[in-house]
C-alpha positions in Angstrom: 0.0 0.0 0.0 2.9 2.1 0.6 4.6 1.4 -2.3 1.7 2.6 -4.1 0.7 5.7 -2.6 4.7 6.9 -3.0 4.6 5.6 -6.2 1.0 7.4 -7.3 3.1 10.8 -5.7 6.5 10.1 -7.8 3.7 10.9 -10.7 4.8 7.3 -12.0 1.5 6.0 -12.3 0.6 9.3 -14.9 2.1 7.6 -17.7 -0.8 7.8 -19.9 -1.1 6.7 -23.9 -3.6 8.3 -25.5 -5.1 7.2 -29.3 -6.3 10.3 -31.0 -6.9 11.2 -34.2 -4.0 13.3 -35.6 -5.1 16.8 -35.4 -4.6 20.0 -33.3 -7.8 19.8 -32.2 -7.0 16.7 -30.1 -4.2 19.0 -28.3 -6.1 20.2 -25.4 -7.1 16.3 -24.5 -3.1 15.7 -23.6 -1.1 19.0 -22.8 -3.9 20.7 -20.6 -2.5 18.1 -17.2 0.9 18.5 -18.4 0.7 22.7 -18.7 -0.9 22.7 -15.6 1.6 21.2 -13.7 4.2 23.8 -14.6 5.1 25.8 -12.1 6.0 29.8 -13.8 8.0 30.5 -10.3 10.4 27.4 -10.6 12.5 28.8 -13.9 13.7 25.6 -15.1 12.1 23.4 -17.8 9.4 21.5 -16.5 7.7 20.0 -19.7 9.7 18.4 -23.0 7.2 17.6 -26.3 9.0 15.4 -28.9 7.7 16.4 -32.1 8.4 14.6 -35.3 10.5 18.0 -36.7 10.3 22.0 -36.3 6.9 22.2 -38.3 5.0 20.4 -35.6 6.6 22.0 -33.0 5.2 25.1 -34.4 2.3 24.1 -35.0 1.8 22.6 -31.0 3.3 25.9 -30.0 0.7 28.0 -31.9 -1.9 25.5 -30.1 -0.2 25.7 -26.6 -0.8 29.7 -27.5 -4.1 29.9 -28.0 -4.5 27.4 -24.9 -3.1 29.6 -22.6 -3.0 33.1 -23.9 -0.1 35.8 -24.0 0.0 35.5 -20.4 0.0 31.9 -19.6 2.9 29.1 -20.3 4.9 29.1 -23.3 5.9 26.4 -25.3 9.2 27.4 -26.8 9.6 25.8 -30.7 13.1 24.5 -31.1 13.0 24.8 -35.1 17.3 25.3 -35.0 19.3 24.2 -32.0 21.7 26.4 -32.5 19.4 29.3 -32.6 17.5 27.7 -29.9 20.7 27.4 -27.4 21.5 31.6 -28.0 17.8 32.1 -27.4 17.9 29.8 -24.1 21.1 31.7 -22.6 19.0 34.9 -22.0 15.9 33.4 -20.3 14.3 30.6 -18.5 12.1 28.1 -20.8 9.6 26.2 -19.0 8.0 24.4 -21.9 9.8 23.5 -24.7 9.1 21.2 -28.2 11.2 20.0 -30.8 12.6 17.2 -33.0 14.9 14.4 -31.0 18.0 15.3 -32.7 17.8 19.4 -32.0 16.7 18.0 -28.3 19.3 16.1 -28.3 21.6 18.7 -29.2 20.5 21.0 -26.7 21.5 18.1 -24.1 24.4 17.3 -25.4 25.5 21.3 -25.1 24.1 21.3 -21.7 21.4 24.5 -22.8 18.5 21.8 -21.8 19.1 20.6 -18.5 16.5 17.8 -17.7 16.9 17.0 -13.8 13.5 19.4 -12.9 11.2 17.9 -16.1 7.8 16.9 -14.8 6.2 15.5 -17.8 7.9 14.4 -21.1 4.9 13.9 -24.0 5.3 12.1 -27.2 3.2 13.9 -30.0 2.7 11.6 -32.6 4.6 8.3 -32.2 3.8 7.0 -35.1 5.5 9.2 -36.9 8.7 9.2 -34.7 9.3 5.4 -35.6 9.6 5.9 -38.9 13.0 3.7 -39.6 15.5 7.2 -38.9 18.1 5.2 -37.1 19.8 9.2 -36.0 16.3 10.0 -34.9 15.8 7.0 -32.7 19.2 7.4 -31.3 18.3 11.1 -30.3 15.4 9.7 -29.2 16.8 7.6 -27.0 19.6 9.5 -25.7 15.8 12.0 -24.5 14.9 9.1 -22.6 17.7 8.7 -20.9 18.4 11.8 -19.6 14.8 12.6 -18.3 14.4 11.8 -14.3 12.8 8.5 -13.6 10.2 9.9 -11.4 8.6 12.1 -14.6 4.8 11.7 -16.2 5.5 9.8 -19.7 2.8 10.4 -21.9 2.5 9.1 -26.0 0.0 10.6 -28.2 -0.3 8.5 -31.4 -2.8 8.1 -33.9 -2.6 4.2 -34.0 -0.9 1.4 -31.6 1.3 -0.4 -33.5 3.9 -3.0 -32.5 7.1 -0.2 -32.6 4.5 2.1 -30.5 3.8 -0.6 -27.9 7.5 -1.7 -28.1 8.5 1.8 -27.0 5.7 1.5 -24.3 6.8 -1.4 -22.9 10.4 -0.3 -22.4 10.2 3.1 -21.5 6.6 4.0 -19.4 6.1 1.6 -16.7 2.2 0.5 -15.7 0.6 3.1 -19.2 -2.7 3.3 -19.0 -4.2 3.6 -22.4 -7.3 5.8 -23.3 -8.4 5.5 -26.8 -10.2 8.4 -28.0 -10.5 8.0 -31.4 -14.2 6.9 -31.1 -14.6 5.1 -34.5 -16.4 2.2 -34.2 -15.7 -1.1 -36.1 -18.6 -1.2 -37.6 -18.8 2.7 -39.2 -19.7 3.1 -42.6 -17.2 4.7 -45.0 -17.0 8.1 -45.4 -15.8 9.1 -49.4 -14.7 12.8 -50.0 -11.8 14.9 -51.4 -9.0 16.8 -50.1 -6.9 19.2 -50.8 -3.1 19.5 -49.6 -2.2 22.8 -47.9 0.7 23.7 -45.9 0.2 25.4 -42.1 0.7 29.3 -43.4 -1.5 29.0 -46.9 -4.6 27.1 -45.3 -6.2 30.3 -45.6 -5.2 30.9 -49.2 -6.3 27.7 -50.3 -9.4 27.8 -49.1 -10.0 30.7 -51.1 -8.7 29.4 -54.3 -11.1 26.7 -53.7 -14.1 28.9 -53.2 -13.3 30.7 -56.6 -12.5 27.5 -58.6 -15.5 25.1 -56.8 -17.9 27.8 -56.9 -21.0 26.2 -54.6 -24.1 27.3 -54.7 -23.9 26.8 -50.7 -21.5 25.2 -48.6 -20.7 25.1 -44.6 -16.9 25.9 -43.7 -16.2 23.3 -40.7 -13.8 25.6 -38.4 -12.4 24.5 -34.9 -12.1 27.0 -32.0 -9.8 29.7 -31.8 -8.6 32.3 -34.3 -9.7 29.8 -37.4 -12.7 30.5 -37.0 -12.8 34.4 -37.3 -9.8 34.7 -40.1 -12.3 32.3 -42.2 -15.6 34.9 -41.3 -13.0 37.7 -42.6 -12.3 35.8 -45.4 -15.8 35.4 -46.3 -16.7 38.5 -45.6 -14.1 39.9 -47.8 -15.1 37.7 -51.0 -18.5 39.0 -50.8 -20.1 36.7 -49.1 -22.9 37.9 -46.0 -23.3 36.3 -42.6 -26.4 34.8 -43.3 -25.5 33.8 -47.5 -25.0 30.2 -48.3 -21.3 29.9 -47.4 -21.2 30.5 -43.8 -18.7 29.0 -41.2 -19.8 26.6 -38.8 -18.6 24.5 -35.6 -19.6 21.4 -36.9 -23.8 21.6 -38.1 -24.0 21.1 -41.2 -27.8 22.6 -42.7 -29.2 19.0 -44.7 -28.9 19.3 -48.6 -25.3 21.8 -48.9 -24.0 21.5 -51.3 -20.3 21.7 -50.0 -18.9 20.8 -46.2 -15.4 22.1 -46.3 -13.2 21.2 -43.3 -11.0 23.6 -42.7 -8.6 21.4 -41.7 -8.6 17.5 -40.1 -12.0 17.1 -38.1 -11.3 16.6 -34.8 -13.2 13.0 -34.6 -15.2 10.6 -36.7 -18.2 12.0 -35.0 -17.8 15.2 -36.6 -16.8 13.8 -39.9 -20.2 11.3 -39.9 -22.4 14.4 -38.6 -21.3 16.4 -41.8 -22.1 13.1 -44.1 -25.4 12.8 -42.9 -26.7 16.7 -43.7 -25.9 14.3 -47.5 -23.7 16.6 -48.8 -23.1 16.4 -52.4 -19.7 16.3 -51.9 -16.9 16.9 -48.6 -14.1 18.4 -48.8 -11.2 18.5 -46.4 -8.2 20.8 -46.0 -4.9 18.8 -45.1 -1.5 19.0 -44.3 0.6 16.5 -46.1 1.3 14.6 -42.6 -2.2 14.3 -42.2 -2.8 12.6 -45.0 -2.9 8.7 -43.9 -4.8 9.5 -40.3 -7.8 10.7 -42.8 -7.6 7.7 -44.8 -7.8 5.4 -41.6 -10.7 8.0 -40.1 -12.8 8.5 -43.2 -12.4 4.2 -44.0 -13.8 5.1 -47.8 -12.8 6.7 -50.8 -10.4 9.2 -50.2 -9.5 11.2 -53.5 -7.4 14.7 -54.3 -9.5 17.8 -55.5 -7.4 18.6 -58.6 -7.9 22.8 -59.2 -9.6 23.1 -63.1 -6.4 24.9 -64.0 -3.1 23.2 -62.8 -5.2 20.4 -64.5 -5.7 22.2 -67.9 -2.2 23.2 -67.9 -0.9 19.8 -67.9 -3.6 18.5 -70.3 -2.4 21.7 -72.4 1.2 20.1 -72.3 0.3 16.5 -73.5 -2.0 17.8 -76.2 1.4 19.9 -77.7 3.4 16.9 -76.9 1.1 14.6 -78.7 0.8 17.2 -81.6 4.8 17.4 -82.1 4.9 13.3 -82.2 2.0 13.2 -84.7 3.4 15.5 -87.2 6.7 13.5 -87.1 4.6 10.4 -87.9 3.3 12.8 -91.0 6.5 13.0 -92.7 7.5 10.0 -92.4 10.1 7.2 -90.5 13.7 6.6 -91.3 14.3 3.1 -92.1 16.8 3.1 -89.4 14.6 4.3 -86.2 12.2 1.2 -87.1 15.2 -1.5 -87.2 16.4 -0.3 -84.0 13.1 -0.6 -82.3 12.1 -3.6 -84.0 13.2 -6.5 -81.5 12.1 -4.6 -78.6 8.7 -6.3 -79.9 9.5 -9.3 -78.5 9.4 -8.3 -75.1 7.2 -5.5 -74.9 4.1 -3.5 -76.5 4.5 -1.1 -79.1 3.0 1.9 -76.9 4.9 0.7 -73.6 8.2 0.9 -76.3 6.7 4.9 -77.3 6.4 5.7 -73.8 10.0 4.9 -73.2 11.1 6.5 -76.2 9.4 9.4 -74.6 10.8 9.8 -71.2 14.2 9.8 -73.3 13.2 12.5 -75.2 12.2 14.0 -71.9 14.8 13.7 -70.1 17.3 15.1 -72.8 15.4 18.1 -73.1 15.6 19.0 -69.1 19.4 18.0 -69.2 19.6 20.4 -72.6 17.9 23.5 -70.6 19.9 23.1 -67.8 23.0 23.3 -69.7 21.5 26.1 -71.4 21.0 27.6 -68.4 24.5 26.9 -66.9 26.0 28.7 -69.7 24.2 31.8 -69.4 24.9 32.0 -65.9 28.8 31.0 -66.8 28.5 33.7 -70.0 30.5 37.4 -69.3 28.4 40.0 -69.0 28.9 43.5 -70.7 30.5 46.4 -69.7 28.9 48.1 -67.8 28.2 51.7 -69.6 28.2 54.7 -67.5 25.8 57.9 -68.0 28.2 59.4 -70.4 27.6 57.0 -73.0 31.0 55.3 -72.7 33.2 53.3 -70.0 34.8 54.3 -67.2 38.6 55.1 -67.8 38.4 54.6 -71.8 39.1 57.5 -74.1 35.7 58.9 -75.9 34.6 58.3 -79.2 36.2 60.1 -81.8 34.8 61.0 -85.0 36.5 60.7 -88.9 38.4 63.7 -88.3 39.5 63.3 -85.1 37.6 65.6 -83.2 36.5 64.4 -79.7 32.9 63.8 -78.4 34.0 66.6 -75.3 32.8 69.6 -77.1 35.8 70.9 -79.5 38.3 70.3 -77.2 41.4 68.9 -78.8 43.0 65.9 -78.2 47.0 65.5 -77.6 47.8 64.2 -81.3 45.5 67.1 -82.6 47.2 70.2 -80.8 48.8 72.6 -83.2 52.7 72.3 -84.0 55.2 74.8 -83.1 55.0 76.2 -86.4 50.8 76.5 -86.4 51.4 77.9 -83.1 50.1 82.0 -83.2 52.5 84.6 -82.5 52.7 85.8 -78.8 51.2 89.2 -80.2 48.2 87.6 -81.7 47.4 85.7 -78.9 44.7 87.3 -76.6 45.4 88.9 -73.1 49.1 89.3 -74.4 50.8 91.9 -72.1 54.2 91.8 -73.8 55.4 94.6 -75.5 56.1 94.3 -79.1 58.8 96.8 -79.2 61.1 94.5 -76.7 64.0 92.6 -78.0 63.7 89.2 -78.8 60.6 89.9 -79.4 58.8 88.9 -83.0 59.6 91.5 -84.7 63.0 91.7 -84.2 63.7 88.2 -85.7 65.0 87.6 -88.7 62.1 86.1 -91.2 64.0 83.2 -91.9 64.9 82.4 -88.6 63.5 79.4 -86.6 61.6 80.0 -83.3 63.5 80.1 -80.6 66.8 81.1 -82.5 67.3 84.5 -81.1 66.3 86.0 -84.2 69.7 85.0 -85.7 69.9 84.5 -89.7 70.1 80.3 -90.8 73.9 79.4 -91.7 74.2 78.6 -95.3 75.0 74.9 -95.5 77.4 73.8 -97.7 
C-alpha cells in the first residue's frame, strides 16, 4: 500500500497513452494536465514535447498559444538548436518542443538541463518510428536523460507493435485511453482533399471557393482564431453572414452543397455528422502529414481535388506533346529508327516501347535546358556603360576627323605644332610689349623659333 501511494506521488503512475486522431484539435485532450503542472515560479524546464521536426513543433506551439493566452505558459519551438541554445542563454524556458536530434543537441551542449522535467509527451509516435536510425538514437539519448520519477505520456494516432515496443520499455504500468471513437462497424465516409501547408490554409481555401464555386457550402472551423480569419475571409469575397457559405462549428444545414473542413475534423463523429446533412460532396483541407490519419478515419474513398487549372495546364502540355509526335509520324520514319526498335517487340508493346522513347526525349530536353541555363549564368556580361555613353577610364569616341565627343576640345595628337602655333602678339590677353628685343619683330624672317632672331647658316 505504501509502495503505491509513494509511487502514485512520484507521478509514476501518470504515464498515460492516448489514441487520438491526428489533429490540433485533439491538443487540449493531452497538454492541458501536463501545462498545468508547470510551475512559472520554478524557472527551469518543467515540460519536453517530442515532435516529429520544427513544423510540428510550431504548430503545437501556436496551439499551446491559443490554450493559454499571452500571459499563460509558453511552449518554446526548437526549429534550430543552435538558434534555440542563443535564445535559451537569456531566459528561462519552462516548456519546450522540438525534434529528437535538435533535443538532443540541446542536451548534449548542456542548454537543456532535464533533472526538474515533470512531464515528457510524445506527439505523434507514429510518426517518430519511422525507420530514422539518428532519430531513434536522439530519441533515445531523450529518454535517458529525463528523471525516472517524470509523467511519460504518447499521443499516437494508431498502436502499433514499434509504438507498444516503446511503451513497454520506456513507461512503466501506461494506461491507455483511446479516443479516437470510430467504431468497427462505421460506414465509409468518401470525400476529397486538398493538400495545404500550415501558413497558406487560408489561401487555399480561397482558391477553392473561386474555382468550386458552390451554390452553398458550410466551412467546418475548430475553436480559436480559425474560426474568425475564415468569417473575414468570407466576408471579404462578398459573401454575408447569413448567405449560403457560412462557417460553422460542426452543423451542417441538410442538402449543402459543399462541407469544407478547414482542416482534419477533430473525430469521426464530426466527420459522420457532416455526411449525414448528405452533402453532395466533402471536402477536407490537409496537411501532407495528415494525410494517412484521414484515410484510416474517413475508411472510404479518399481522393485529391485537382484545381480546373493546374489540370488544364498539364492537359495543355500533353495535347502539344502529342501534336509534335503526330506530325513527325506525318513526314514519315527513317528506315533506321524502325530497325532499332524492331526486336524490342518481342518483349514489350509497341505503346509501352513509345512511352520509353518518350521519357528519353524528356529527359534530354531537361538535361539540354539546364545546360542552357548553366551557360548563361557561366557567359561574361557586358560592360557596364556609365551615364556618359562610354566606359569608365576609356578615351571617348572620336569622329573621322579626329575631333573628340568633349565639345571641341582637342586631343593631344590634334594640338597645333610649333609652327601653327600663333604669335605671342596675336594671342589674346598678351601683355608683352612688341617693341622688346627678342621679341617677334626683331627676328629675322627666316629664322627658326626660338633662335634669337639670328639668320640660318648657309649649309654647304
Amino acid at each position: 500500500m505504501e509502495s503505491e501511494e509513494r509511487e502514485a506521488a512520484t507521478g509514476r503512475s501518470q504515464n498515460v497513452v492516448h489514441i487520438l486522431p491526428q489533429s490540433m484539435d485533439s491538443v487540449p485532450r493531452f497538454l492541458n494536465g501536463p501545462l498545468e503542472r508547470v510551475d512559472p515560479t520554478a524557472g527551469t524546464t518543467q515540460l519536453v514535447v517530442v515532435t516529429a521536426d520544427a513544423e510540428a513543433a510550431v504548430a503545437l506551439a501556436e496551439a499551446v498559444l491559443r490554450l493559454t493566452g499571452l500571459g499563460g505558459i509558453e511552449l518554446f519551438p526548437v526549429t534550430s538548436a543552435r538558434r534555440a541554445a542563443r535564445l535559451m542563454q537569456g531566459r528561462p524556458v519552462m516548456a519546450i518542443a522540438g525534434a529528437p536530434a535538435d533535443l538532443a543537441d540541446l542536451i548534449r551542449g548542456t542548454h537543456l538541463k532535464m533533472y526538474a522535467v515533470q512531464t515528457l509527451v510524445l506527439a505523434w509516435a507514429d510518426e517518430l518510428f519511422e525507420g530514422d536510425p539518428e532519430a531513434t538514437a536522439a530519441l533515445e539519448l531523450v529518454m535517458t536523460e529525463l528523471p525516472k520519477d517524470a509523467a511519460r505520456v504518447v499521443v499516437t494516432d494508431r498502436a502499433d507493435k514499434r509504438v507498444d515496443a516503446f511503451v513497454e520499455r520506456y513507461l512503466r504500468r501506461a494506461r491507455r485511453m483511446d479516443e479516437q471513437e470510430v467504431p468497427d462497424n462505421a460506414e465509409p465516409v468518401s470525400l476529397r482533399y486538398v493538400t495545404v501547408s500550415a501558413s497558406s490554409r487560408l489561401a487555399g481555401l480561397r482558391r477553392l471557393l473561386d474555382d468550386l464555386d458552390p451554390p452553398s457550402a458550410a466551412v467546418i472551423v475548430g475553436p480559436g482564431e480559425a474560426e474568425a480569419d475564415v468569417t473575414a475571409l468570407l466576408r471579404t469575397l462578398g459573401y454575408s453572414s447569413e448567405g449560403a457559405v457560412t462557417t460553422t462549428r460542426g452543423d451542417v444545414v441538410p442538402e449543402t452543397h459543399a462541407a469544407i473542413f478547414y482542416g482534419m475534423p477533430s473525430n469521426r463523429q464530426q466527420l459522420t455528422a457532416a455526411a449525414a446533412a448528405n452533402p453532395v460532396e466533402i471536402i477536407v483541407l490537409v496537411q501532407a502529414r495528415e494525410l494517412q490519419p484521414l484515410r484510416r478515419m474517413a475508411g472510404g474513398e479518399v481522393k485529391p481535388l485537382v484545381f480546373p487549372n493546374a489540370g488544364k495546364l498539364a492537359r495543355d502540355r500533353e495535347r502539344g506533346l502529342r501534336e509534335e509526335l503526330s506530325a513527325v509520324l506525318r513526314t514519315g520514319l527513317p528506315t533506321r529508327e524502325i530497325l532499332s526498335l524492331e526486336p524490342l517487340l518481342d518483349s514489350y508493346d509497341g505503346i509501352e516501347i513509345a512511352a520509353a522513347a518518350l521519357r528519353l526525349l524528356e529527359r534530354e530536353r531537361a538535361v539540354r535546358k539546364s545546360i542552357e541555363a548553366a551557360a548563361a549564368a557561366a557567359a561574361p556580361r557586358p560592360p557596364a556603360i556609365s551615364p556618359g555613353g562610354f566606359d569608365r577610364g576609356s578615351r571617348p569616341p572620336r569622329d573621322r576627323e579626329g575631333s573628340s565627343s568633349h565639345g571641341d576640345r582637342p586631343s593631344r595628337g590634334d594640338r597645333p605644332s610649333h609652327g601653327d602655333r600663333p604669335s605671342r602678339e596675336s594671342r589674346p590677353g598678351d601683355r608683352r610689349p612688341t617693341g622688346r628685343p627678342g621679341g617677334a619683330r626683331d627676328r629675322h624672317p627666316g629664322s627658326r623659333p626660338g633662335s634669337g632672331g639670328r639668320p640660318p647658316r648657309d649649309r654647304p
